[in-house]
PDB file of N, CA, C, O and CB in Angstrom:
ATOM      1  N   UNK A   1      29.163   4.617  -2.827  1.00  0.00           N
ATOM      2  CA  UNK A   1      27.914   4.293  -2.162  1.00  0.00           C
ATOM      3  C   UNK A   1      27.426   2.904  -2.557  1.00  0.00           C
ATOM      4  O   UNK A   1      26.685   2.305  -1.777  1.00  0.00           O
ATOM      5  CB  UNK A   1      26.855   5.336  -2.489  1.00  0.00           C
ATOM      6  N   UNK A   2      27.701   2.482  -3.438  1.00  0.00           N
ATOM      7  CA  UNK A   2      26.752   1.279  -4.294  1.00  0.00           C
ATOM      8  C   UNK A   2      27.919   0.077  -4.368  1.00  0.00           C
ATOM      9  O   UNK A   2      27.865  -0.932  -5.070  1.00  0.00           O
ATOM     10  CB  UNK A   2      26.130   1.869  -6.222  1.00  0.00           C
ATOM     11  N   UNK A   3      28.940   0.452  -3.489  1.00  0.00           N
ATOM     12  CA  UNK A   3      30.395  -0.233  -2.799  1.00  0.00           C
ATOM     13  C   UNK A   3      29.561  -1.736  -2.360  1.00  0.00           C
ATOM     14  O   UNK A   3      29.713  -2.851  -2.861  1.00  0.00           O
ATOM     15  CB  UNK A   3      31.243   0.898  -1.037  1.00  0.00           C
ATOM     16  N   UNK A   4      28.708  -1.338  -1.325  1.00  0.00           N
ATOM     17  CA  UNK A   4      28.017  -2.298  -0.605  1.00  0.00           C
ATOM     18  C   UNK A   4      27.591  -3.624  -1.323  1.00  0.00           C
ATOM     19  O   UNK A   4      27.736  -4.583  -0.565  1.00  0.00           O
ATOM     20  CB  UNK A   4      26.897  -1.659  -0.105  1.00  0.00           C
ATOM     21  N   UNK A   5      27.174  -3.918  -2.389  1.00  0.00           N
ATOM     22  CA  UNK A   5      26.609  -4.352  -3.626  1.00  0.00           C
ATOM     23  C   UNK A   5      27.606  -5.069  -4.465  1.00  0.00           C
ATOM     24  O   UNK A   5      28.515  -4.339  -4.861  1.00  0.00           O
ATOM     25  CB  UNK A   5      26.053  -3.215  -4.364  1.00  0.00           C
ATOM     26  N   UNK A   6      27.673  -6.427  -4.871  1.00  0.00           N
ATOM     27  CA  UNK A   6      28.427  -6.800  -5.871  1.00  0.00           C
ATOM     28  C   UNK A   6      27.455  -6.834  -6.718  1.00  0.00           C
ATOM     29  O   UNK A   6      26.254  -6.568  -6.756  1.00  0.00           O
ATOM     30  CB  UNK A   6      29.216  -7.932  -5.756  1.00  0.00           C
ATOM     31  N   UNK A   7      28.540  -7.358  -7.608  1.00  0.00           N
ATOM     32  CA  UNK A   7      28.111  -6.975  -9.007  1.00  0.00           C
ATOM     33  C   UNK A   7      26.710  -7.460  -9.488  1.00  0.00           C
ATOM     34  O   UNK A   7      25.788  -6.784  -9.946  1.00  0.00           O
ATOM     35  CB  UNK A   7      29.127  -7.518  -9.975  1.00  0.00           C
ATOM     36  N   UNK A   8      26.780  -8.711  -9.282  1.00  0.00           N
ATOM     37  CA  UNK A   8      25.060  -9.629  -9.025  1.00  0.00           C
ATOM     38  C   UNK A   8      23.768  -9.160  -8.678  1.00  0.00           C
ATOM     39  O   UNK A   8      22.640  -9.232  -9.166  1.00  0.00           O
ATOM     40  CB  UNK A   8      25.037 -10.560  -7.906  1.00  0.00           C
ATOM     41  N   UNK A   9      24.506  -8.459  -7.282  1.00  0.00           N
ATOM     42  CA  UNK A   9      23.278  -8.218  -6.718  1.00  0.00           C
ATOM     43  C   UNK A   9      22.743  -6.426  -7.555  1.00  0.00           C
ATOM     44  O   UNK A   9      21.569  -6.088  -7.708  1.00  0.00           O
ATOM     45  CB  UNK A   9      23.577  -8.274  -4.737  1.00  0.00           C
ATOM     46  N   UNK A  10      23.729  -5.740  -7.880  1.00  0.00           N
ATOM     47  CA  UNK A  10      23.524  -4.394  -8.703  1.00  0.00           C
ATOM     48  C   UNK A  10      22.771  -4.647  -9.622  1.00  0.00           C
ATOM     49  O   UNK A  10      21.708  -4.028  -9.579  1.00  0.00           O
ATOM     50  CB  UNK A  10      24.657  -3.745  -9.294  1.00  0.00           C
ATOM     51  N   UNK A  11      22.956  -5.563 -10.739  1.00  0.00           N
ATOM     52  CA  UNK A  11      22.664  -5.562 -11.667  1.00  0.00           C
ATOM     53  C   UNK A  11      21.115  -6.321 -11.404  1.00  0.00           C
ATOM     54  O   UNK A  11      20.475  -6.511 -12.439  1.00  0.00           O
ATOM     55  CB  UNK A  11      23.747  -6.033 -12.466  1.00  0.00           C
ATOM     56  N   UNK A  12      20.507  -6.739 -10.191  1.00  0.00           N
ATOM     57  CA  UNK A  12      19.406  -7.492  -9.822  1.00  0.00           C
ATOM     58  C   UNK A  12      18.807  -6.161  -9.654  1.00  0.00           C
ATOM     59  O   UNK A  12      17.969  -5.791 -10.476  1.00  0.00           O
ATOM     60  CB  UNK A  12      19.464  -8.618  -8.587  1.00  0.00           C
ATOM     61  N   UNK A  13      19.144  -5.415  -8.689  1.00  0.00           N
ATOM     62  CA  UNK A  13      18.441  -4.124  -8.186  1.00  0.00           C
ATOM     63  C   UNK A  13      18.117  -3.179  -9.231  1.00  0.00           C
ATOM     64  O   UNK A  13      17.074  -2.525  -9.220  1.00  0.00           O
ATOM     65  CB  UNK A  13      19.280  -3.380  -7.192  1.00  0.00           C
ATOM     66  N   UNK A  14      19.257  -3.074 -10.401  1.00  0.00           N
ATOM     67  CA  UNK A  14      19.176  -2.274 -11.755  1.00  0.00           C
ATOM     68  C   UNK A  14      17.320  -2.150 -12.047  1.00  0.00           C
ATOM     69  O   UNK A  14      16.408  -1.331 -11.929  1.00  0.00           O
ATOM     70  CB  UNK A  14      20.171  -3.338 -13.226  1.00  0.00           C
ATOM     71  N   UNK A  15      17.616  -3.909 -12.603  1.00  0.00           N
ATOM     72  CA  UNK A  15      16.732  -4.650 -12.775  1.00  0.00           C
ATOM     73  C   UNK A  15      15.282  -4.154 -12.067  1.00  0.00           C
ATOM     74  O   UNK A  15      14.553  -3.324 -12.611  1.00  0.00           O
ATOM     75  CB  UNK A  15      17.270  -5.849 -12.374  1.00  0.00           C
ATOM     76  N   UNK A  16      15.048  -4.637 -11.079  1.00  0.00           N
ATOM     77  CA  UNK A  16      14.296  -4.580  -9.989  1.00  0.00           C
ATOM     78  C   UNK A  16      13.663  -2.787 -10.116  1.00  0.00           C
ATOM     79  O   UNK A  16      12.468  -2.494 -10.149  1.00  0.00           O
ATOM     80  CB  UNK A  16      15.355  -5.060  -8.537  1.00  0.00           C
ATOM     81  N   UNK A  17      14.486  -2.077 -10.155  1.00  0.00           N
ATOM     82  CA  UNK A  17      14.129  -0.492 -10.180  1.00  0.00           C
ATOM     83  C   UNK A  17      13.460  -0.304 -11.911  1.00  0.00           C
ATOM     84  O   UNK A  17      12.383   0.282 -12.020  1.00  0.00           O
ATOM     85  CB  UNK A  17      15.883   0.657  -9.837  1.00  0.00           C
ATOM     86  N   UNK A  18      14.049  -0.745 -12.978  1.00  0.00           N
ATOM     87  CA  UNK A  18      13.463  -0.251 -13.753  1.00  0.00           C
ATOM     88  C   UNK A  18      12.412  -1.169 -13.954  1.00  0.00           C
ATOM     89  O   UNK A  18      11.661  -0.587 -14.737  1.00  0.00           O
ATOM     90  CB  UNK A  18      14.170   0.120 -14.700  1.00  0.00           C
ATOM     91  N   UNK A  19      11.863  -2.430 -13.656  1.00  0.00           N
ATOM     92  CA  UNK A  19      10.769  -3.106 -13.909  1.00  0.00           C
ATOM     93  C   UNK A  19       9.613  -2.101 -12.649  1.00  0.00           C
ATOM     94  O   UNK A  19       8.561  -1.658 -13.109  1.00  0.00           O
ATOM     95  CB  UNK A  19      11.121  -5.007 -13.638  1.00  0.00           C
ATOM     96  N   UNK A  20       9.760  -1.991 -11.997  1.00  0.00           N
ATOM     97  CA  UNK A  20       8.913  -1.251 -10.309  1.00  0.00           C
ATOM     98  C   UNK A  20       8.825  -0.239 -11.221  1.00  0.00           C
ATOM     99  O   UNK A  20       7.961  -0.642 -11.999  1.00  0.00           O
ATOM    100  CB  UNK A  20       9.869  -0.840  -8.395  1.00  0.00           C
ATOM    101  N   UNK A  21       9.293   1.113 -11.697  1.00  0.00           N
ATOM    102  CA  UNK A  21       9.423   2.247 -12.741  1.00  0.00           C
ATOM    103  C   UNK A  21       8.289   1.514 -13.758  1.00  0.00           C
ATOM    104  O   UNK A  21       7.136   1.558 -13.329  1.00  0.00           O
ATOM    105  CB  UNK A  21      11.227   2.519 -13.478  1.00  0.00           C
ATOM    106  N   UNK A  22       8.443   1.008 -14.745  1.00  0.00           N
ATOM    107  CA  UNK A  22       7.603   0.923 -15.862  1.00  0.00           C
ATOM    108  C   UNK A  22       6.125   0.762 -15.444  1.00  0.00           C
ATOM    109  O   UNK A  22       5.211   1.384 -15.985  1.00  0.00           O
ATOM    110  CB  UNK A  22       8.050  -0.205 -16.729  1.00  0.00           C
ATOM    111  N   UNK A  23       5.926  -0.321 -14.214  1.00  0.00           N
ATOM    112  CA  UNK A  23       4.721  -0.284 -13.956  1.00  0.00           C
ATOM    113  C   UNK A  23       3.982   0.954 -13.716  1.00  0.00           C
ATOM    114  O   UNK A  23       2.906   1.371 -14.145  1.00  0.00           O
ATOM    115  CB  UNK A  23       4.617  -0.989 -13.084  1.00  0.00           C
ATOM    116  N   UNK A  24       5.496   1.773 -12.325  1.00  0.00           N
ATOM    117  CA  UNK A  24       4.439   2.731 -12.352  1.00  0.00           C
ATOM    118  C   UNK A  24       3.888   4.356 -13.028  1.00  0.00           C
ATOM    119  O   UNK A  24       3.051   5.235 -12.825  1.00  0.00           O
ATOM    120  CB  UNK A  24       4.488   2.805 -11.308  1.00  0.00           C
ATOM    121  N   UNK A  25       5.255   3.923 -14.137  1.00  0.00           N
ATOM    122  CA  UNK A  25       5.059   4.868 -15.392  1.00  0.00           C
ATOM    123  C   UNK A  25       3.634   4.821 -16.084  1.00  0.00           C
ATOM    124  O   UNK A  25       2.898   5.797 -16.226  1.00  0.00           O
ATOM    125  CB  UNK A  25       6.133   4.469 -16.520  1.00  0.00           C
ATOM    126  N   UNK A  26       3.357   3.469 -16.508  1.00  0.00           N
ATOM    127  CA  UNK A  26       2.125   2.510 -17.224  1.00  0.00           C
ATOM    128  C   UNK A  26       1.017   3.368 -16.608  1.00  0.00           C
ATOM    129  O   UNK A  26       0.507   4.311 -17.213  1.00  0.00           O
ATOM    130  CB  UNK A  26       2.011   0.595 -16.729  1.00  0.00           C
ATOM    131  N   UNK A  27       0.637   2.953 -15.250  1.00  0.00           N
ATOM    132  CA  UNK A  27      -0.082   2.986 -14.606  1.00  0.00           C
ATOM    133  C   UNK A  27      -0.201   4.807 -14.194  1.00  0.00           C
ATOM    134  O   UNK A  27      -1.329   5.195 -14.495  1.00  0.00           O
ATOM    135  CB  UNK A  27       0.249   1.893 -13.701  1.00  0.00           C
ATOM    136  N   UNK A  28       0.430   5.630 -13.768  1.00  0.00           N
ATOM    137  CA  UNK A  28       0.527   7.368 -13.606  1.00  0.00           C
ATOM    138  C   UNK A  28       0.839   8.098 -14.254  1.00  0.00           C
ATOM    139  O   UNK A  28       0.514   9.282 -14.165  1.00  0.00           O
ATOM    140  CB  UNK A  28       1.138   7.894 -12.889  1.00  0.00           C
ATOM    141  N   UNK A  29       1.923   7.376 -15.523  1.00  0.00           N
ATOM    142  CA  UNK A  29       2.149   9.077 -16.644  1.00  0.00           C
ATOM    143  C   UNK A  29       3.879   9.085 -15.677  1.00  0.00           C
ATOM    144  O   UNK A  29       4.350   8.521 -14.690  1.00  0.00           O
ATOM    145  CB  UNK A  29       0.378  11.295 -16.091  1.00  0.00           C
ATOM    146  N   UNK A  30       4.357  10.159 -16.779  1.00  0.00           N
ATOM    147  CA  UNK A  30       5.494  10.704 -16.484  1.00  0.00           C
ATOM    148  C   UNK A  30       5.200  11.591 -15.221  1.00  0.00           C
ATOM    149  O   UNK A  30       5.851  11.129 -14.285  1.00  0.00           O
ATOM    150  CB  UNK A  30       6.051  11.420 -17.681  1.00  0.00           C
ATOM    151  N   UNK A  31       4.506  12.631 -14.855  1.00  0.00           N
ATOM    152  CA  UNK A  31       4.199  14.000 -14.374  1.00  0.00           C
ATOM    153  C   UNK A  31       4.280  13.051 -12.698  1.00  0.00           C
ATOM    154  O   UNK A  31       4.874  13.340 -11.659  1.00  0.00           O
ATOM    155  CB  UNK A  31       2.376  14.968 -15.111  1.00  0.00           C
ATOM    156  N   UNK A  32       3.622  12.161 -12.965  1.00  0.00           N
ATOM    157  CA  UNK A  32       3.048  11.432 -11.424  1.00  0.00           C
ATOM    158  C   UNK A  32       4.312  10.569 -10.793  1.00  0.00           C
ATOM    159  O   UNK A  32       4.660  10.471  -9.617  1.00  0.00           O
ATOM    160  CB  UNK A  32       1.532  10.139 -11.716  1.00  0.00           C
ATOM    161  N   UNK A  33       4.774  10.085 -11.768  1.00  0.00           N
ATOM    162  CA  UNK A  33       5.902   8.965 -11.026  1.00  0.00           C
ATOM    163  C   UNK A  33       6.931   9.770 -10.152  1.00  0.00           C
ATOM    164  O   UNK A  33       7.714  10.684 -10.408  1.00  0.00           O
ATOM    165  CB  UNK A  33       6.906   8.024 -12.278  1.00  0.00           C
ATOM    166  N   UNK A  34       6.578   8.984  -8.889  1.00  0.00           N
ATOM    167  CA  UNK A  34       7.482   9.530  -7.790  1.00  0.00           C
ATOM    168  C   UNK A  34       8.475   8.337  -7.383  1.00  0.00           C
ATOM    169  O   UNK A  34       8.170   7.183  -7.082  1.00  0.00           O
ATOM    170  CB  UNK A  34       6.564  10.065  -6.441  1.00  0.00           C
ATOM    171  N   UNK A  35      10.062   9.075  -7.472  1.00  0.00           N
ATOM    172  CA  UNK A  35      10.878   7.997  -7.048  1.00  0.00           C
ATOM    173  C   UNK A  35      10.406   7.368  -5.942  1.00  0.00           C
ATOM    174  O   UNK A  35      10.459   6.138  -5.925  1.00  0.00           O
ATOM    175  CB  UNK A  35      12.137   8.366  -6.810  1.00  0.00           C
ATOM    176  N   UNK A  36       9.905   8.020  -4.913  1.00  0.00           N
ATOM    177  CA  UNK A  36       9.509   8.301  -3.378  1.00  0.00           C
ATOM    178  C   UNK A  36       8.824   6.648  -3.257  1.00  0.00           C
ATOM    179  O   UNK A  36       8.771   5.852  -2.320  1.00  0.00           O
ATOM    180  CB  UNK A  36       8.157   9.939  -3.064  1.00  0.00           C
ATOM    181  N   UNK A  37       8.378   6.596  -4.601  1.00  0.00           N
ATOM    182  CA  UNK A  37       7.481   5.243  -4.767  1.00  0.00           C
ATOM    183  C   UNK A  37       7.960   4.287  -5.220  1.00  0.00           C
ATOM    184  O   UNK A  37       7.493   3.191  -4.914  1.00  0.00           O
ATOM    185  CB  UNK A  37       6.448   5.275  -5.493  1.00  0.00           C
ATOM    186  N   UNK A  38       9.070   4.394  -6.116  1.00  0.00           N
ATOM    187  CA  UNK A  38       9.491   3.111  -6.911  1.00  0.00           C
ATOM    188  C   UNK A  38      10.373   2.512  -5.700  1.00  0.00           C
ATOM    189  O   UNK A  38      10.465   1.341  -5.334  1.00  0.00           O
ATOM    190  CB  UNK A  38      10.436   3.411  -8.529  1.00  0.00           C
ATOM    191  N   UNK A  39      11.023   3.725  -5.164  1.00  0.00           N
ATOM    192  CA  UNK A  39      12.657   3.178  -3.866  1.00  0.00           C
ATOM    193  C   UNK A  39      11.823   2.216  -2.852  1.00  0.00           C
ATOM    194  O   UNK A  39      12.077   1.043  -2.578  1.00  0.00           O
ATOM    195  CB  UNK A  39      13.631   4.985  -2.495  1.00  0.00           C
ATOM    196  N   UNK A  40      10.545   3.193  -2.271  1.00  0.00           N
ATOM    197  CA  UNK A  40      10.259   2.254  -1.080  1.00  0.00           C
ATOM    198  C   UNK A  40       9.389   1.161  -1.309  1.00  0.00           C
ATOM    199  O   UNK A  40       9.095   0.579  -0.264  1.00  0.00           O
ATOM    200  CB  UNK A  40       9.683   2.954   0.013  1.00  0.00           C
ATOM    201  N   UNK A  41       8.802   0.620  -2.499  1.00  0.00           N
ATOM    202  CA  UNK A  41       8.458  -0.623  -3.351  1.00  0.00           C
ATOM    203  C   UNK A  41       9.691  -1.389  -3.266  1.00  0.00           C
ATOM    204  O   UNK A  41       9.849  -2.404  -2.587  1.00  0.00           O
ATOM    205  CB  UNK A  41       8.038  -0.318  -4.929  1.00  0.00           C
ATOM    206  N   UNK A  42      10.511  -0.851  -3.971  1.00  0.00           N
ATOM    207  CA  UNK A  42      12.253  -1.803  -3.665  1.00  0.00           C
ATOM    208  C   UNK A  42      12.927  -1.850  -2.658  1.00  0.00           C
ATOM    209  O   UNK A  42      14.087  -2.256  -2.722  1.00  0.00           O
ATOM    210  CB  UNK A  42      13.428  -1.417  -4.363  1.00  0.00           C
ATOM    211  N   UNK A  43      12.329  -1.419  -1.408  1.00  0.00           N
ATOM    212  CA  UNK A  43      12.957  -1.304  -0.366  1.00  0.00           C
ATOM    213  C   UNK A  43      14.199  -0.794   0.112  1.00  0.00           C
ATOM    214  O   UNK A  43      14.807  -0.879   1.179  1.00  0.00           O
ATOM    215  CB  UNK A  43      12.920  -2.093  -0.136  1.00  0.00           C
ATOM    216  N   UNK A  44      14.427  -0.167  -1.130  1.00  0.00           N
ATOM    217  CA  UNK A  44      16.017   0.934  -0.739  1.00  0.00           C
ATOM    218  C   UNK A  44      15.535   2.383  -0.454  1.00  0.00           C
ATOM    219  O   UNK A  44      14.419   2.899  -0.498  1.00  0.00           O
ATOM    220  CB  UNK A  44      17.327   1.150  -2.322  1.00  0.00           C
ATOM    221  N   UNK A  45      16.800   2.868  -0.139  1.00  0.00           N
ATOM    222  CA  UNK A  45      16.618   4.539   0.809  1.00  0.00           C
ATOM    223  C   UNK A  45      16.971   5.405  -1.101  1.00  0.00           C
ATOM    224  O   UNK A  45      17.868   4.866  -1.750  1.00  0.00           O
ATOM    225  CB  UNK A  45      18.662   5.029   2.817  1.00  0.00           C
ATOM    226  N   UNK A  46      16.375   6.389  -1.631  1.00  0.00           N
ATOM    227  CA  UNK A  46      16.745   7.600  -2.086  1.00  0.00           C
ATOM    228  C   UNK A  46      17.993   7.646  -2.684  1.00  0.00           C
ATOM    229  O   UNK A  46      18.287   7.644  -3.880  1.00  0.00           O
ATOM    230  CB  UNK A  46      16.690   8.465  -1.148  1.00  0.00           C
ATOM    231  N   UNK A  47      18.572   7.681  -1.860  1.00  0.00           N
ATOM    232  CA  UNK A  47      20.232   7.899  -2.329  1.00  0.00           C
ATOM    233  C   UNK A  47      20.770   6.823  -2.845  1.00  0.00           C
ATOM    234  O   UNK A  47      21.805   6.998  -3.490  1.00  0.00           O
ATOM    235  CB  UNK A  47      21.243   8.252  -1.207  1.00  0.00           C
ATOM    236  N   UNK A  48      20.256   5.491  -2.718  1.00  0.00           N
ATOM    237  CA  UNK A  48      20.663   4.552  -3.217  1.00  0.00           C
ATOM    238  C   UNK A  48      20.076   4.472  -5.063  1.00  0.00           C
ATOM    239  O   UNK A  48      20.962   4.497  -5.916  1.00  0.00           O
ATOM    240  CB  UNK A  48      20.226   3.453  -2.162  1.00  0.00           C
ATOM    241  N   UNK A  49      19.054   4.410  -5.378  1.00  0.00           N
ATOM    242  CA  UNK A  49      18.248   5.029  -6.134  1.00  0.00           C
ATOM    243  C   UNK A  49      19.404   5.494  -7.343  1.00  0.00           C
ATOM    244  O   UNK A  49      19.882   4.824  -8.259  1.00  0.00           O
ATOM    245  CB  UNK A  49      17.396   6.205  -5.275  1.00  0.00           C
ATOM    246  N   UNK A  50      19.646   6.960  -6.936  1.00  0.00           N
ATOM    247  CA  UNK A  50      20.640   8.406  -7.217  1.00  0.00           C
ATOM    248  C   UNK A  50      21.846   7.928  -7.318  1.00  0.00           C
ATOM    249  O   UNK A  50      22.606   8.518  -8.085  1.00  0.00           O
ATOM    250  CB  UNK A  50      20.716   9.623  -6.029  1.00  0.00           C
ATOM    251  N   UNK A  51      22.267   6.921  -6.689  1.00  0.00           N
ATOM    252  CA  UNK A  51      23.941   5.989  -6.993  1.00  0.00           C
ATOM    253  C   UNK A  51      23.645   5.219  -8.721  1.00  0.00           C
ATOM    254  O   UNK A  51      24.563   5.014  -9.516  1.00  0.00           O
ATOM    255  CB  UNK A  51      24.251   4.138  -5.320  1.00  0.00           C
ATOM    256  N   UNK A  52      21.635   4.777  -9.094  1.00  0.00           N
ATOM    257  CA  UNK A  52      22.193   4.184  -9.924  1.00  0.00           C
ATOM    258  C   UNK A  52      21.323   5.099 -11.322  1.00  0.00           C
ATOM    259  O   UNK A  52      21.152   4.614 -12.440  1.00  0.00           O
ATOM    260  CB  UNK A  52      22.055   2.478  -9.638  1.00  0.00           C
ATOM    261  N   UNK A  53      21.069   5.881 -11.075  1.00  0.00           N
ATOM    262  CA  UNK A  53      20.287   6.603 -12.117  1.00  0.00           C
ATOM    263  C   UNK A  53      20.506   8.277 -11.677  1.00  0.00           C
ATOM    264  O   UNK A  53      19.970   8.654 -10.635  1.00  0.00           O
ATOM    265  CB  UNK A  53      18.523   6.040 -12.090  1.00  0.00           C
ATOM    266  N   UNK A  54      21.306   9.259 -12.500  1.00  0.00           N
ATOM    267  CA  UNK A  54      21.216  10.433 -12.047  1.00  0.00           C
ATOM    268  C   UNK A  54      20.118  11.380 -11.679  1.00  0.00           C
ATOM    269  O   UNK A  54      20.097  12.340 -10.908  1.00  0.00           O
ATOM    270  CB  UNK A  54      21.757  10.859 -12.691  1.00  0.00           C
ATOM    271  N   UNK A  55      19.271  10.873 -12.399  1.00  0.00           N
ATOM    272  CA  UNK A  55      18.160  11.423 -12.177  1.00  0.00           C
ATOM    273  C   UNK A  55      16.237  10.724 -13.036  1.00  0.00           C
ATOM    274  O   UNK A  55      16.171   9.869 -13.919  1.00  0.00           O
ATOM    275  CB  UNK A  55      18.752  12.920 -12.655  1.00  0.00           C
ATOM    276  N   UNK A  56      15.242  11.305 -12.511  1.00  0.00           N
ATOM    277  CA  UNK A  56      13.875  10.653 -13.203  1.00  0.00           C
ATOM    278  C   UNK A  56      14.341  10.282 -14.123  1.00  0.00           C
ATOM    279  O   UNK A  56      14.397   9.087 -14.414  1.00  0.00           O
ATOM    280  CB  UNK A  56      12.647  11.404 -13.572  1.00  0.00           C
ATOM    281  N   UNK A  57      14.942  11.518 -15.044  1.00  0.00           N
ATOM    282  CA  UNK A  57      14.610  11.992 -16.767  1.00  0.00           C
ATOM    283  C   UNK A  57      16.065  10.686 -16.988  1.00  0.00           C
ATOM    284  O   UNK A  57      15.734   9.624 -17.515  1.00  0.00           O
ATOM    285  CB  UNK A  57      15.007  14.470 -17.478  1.00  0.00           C
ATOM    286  N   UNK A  58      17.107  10.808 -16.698  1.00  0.00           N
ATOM    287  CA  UNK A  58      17.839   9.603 -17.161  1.00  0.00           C
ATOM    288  C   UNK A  58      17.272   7.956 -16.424  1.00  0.00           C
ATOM    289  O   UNK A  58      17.884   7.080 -17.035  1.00  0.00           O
ATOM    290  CB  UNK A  58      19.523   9.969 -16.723  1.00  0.00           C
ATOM    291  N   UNK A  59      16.574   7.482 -15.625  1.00  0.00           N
ATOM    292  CA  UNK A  59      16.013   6.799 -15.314  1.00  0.00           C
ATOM    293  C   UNK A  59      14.722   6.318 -15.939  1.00  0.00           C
ATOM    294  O   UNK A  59      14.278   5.218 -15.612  1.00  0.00           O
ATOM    295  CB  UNK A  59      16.058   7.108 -14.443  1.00  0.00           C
ATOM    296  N   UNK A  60      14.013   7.176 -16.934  1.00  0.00           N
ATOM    297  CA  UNK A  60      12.816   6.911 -17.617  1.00  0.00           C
ATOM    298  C   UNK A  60      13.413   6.701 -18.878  1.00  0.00           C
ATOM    299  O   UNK A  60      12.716   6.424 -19.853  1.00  0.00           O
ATOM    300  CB  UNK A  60      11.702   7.991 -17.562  1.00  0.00           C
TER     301      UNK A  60
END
């Protein structure tokens, strides 16, 4: 899935997802943070997301 993507640009988006995440960890708590929010802030779909973090709990 994450085929699409060289290496540059992965490691930008990595990036990009866990900085978008901390804010809105900071800002809501664990209980509140919705991927639903960090993906479409970064402008990727869900599944893209799930290609680079298995899940919240390994993503936080």
């Amino acid at each position: 899935m994450l085929a699409i993507f060289n290496e540059r640009t992965k490691w930008a988006l990595r990036a990009r997802l866990l900085e978008i995440g901390w804010e809105h960890l900071l800002r809501k708590g664990f209980r509140a943070l919705r991927i639903e929010d960090i993906t479409q802030e970064a402008g990727i779909g869900k599944g893209t997301f799930y290609g680079f973090f298995p899940s919240k709990d390994d993503f936080v």
